[in-house]
C-alpha positions in Angstrom: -18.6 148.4 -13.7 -21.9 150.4 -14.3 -24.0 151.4 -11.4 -28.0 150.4 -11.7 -30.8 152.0 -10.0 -33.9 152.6 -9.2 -35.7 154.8 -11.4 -37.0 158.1 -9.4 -40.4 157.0 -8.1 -43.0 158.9 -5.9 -44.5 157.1 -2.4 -47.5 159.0 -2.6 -49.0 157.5 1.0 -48.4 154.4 2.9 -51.6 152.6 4.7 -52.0 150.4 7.5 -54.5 148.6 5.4 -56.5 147.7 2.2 -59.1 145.9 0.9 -59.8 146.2 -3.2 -58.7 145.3 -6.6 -56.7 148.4 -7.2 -57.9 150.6 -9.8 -55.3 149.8 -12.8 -55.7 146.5 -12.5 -59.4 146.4 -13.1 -58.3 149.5 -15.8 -56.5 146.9 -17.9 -59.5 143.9 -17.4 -57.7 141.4 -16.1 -60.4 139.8 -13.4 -62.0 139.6 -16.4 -59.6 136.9 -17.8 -59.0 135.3 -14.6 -60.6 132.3 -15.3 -59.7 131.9 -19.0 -56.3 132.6 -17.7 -56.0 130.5 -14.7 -55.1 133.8 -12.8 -51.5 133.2 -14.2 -51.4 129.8 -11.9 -47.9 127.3 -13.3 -46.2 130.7 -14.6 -43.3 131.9 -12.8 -42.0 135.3 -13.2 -38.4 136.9 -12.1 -38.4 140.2 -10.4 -35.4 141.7 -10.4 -35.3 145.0 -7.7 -34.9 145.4 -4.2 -36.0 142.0 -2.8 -39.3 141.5 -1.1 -40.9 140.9 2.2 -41.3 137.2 2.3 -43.9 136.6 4.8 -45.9 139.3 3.5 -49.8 138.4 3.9 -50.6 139.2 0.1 -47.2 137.6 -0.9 -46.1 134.6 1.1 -47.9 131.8 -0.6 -46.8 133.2 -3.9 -43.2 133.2 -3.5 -41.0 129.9 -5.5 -38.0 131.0 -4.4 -35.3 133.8 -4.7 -31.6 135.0 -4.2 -29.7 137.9 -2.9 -26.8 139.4 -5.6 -26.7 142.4 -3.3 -23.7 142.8 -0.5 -26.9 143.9 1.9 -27.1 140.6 4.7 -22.8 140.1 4.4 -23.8 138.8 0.8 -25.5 136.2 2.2 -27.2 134.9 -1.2 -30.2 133.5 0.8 -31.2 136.6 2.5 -33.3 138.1 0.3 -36.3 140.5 1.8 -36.9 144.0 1.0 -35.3 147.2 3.3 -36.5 149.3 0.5 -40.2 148.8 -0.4 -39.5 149.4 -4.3 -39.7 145.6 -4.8 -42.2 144.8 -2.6 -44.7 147.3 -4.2 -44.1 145.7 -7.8 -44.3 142.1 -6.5 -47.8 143.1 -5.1 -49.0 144.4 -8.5 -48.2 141.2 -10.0 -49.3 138.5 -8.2 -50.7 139.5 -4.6 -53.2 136.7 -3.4 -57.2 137.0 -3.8 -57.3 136.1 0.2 -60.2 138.6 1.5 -58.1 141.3 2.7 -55.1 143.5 1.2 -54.8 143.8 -2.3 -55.1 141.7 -5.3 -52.5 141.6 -7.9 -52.8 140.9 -12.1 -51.9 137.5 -12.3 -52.5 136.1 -8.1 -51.9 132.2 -8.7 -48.5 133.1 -10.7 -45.1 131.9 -8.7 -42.7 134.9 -8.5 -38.8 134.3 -8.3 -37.4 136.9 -6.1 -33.5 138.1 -6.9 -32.0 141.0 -4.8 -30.4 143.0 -7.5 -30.5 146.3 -5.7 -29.9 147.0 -2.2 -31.5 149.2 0.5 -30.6 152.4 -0.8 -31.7 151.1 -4.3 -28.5 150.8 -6.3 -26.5 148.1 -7.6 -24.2 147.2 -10.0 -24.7 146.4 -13.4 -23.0 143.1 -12.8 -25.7 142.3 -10.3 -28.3 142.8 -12.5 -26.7 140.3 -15.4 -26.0 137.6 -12.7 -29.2 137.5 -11.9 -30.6 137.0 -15.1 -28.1 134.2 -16.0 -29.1 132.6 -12.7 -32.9 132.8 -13.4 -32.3 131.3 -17.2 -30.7 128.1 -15.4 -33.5 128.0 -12.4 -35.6 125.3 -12.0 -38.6 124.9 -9.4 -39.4 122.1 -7.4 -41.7 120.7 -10.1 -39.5 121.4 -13.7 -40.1 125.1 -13.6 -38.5 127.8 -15.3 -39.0 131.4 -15.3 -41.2 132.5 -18.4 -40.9 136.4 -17.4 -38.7 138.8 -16.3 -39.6 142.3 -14.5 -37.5 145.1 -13.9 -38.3 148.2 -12.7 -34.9 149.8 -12.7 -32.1 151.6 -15.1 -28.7 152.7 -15.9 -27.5 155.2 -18.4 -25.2 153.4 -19.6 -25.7 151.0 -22.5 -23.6 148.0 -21.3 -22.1 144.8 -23.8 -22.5 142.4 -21.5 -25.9 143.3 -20.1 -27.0 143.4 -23.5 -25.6 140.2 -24.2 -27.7 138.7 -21.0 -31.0 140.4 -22.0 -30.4 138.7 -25.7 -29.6 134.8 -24.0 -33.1 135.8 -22.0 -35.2 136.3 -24.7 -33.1 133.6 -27.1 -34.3 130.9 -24.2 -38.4 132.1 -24.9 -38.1 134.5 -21.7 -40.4 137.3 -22.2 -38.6 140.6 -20.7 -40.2 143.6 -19.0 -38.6 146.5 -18.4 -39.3 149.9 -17.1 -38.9 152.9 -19.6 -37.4 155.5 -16.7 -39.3 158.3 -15.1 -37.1 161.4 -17.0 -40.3 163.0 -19.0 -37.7 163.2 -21.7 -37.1 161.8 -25.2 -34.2 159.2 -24.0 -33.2 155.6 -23.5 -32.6 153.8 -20.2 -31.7 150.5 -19.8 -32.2 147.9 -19.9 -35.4 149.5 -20.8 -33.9 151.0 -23.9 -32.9 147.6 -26.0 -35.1 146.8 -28.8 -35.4 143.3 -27.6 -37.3 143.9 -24.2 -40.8 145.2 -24.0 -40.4 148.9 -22.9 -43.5 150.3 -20.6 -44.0 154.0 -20.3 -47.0 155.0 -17.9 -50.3 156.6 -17.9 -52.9 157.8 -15.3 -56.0 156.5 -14.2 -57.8 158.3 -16.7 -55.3 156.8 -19.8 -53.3 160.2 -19.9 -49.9 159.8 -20.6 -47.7 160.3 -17.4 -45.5 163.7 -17.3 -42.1 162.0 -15.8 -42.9 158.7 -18.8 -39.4 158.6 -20.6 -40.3 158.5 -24.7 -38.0 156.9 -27.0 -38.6 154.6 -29.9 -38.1 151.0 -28.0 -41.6 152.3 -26.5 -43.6 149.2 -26.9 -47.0 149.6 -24.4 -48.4 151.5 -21.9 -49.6 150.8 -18.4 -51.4 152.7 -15.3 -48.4 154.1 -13.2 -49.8 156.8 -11.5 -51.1 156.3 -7.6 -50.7 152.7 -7.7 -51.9 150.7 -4.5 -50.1 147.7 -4.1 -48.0 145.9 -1.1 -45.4 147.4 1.2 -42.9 146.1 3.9 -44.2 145.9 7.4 -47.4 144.5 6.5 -48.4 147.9 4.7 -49.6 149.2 1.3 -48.6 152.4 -0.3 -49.5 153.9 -3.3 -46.7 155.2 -5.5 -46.2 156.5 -9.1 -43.6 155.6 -11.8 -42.5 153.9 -15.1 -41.6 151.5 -12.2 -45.5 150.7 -11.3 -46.5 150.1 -15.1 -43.8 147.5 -15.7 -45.3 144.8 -13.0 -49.1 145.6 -14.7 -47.3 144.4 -18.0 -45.8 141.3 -16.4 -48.7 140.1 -14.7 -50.6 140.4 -17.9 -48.2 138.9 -19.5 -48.4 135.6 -17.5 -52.2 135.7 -18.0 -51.6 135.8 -22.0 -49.2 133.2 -21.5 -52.0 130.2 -20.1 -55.0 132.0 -22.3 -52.4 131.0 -25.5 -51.0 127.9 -24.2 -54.3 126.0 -23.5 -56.2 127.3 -26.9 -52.6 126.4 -29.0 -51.9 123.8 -26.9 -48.4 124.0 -27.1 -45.5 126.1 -25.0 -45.2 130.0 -27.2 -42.0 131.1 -27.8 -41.4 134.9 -26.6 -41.7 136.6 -30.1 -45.5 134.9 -30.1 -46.3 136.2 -26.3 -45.2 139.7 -27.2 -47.1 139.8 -30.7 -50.1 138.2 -28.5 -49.4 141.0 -25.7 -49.7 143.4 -28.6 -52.5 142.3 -29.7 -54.4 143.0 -26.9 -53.5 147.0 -27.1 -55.1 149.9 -27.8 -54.3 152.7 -29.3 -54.2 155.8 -27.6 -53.6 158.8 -30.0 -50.3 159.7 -29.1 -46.9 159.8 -31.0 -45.1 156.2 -30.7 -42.4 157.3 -28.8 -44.7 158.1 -26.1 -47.2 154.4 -26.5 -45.5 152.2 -28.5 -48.9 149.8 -29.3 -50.9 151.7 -26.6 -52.7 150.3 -23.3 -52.7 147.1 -22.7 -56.5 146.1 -22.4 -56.8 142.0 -21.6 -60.3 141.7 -23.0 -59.0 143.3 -26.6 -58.6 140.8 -29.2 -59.6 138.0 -27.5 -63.9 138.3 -27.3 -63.3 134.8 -28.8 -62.8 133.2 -25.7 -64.9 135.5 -23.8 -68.1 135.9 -25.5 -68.1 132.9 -27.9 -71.3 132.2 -28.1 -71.9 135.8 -29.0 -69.4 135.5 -31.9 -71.4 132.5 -33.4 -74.6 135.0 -33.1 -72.9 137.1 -35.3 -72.2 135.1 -37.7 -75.4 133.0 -38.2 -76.9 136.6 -38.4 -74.5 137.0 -41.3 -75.2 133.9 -43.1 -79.3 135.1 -43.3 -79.0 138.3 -43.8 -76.7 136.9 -47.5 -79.8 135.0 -48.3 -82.0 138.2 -48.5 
């Protein structure tokens, strides 16, 4: 079987201590869509890396559940923290807590689901990785729950039947999947990255700049900051790293905060082609080839001023309806 791993990422510096919304997440607006939103609060998203640490500060209350498909802990399936960091960094992008201290994450009410696909060193098989996304398809929390989004910051070179297979069943149940483009700064696919079915994020600064190690390729769909992101780390920590790796959990936060903006204004559940055309939606364009952006940024206030500045909107439009009387 095929080995899976983590895509090269860069721990920039590791701190004793933080207190901010990091930089990427304000980048992409989302406080700004935390109450339309419901800060993601009833969506449960699957992260599928190296684990995480449990009892984390920014994490703890966040966590539904989880499993371990690694042989780290003698296989023990309920033993699964992080001995990495990788994980624990992307589960802190996605949903850290607003709780006066630390970090804050996209989407901090969302529920994450925590499977061990990869173990300390960061690899795993590809088997690993497919288990664990049949096991988070069947999942249920202890209120009816089931995982809406997937995240994985990982890749393998090679493209595998059967985790194709998997990734199709995931998005066939109205699971949105996430999935890191790779960290080569070459025109390439990784996958699971690489299927057309999954939403592929490459990564740009701070400044919007497209990332020199972003892997290009045409299942490219958005771009995210993933370059010196702040976010949680074992031990009570933070760190600030860079990768393809750090973009993917900016994408699946936001994605859970799309999910309740749609849900309560359609008032029904979306199925995952209409949360990835409303994702797209929300992007912007910025001037490069598609391989390299796909739709572009990902900007939470684009496309949807209707909910945000309504009454604005109506403004508009009575100013319309004089001005054809003149």
């Amino acid at each position: 079987m095929h080995e899976m791993k983590l895509l090269p990422f860069e721990v920039k510096e590791i701190l004793d201590n933080a207190e901010k919304i990091p930089d990427g997440i304000q980048l992409m607006k989302a406080p700004e869509v935390w109450e339309p939103s419901k800060r993601g609060q009833g969506v449960v998203v699957a992260i599928l890396d190296t684990g995480c640490q449990l009892d984390h500060p920014d994490l703890k209350d966040r966590i539904i559940g989880g499993r371990n498909f690694t042989t780290n802990n003698n296989s023990d399936p309920d033993q699964f923290g992080d001995t990495n960091g990788h994980g624990t960094h992307v589960a802190g992008t996605i949903a850290a807590v607003e709780n006066g201290q630390g970090v804050v994450g996209m989407a901090p009410q969302v529920s994450l689901l925590i499977l061990k696909v990869l173990d300390s060193s960061g690899g795993g098989g590809y088997q690993n990785l497919i288990d664990a996304i049949n096991y988070a398809l069947e999942w249920q929390g202890p209120e009816g729950q089931k995982v809406r989004i997937l995240s994985m910051s990982l890749g393998g070179e090679a493209d595998d039947p059967a985790l194709h297979t998997a990734i199709a069943q995931a998005i066939g149940a109205g699971v949105l999947v996430v999935c890191a483009a790779g960290n080569t700064g070459q025109v390439e696919r990784q996958f699971p990255g690489g299927y057309n079915e999954v939403v592929g994020v490459g990564a740009v600064d701070l400044d919007k700049k497209l990332a020199s190690f972003s892997t290009m390729n045409k299942e490219i769909d958005v771009v995210a900051p993933g370059v010196g992101i702040l976010s949680t780390y074992p031990d009570n920590r933070y760190a600030i790293l860079s990768g393809t790796s750090m973009a993917t959990p900016h994408i699946a936060g936001a994605a859970a905060l799309i999910i309740n903006q749609c849900e309560q204004d359609f008032e029904r559940t979306l199925t995952e082609t209409e949360i990835y055309a409303q994702l797209c939606k929300r992007t912007s364009a910025l001037g490069y080839k598609k391989i390299k952006e796909g739709n572009g940024f990902l900007d939470l206030t684009v496309g949807y001023q209707i909910v945000l500045h309504p009454m604005a909107l109506e403004s508009d439009v009575q100013q319309v309806k004089v001005g054809s009387h003149v």
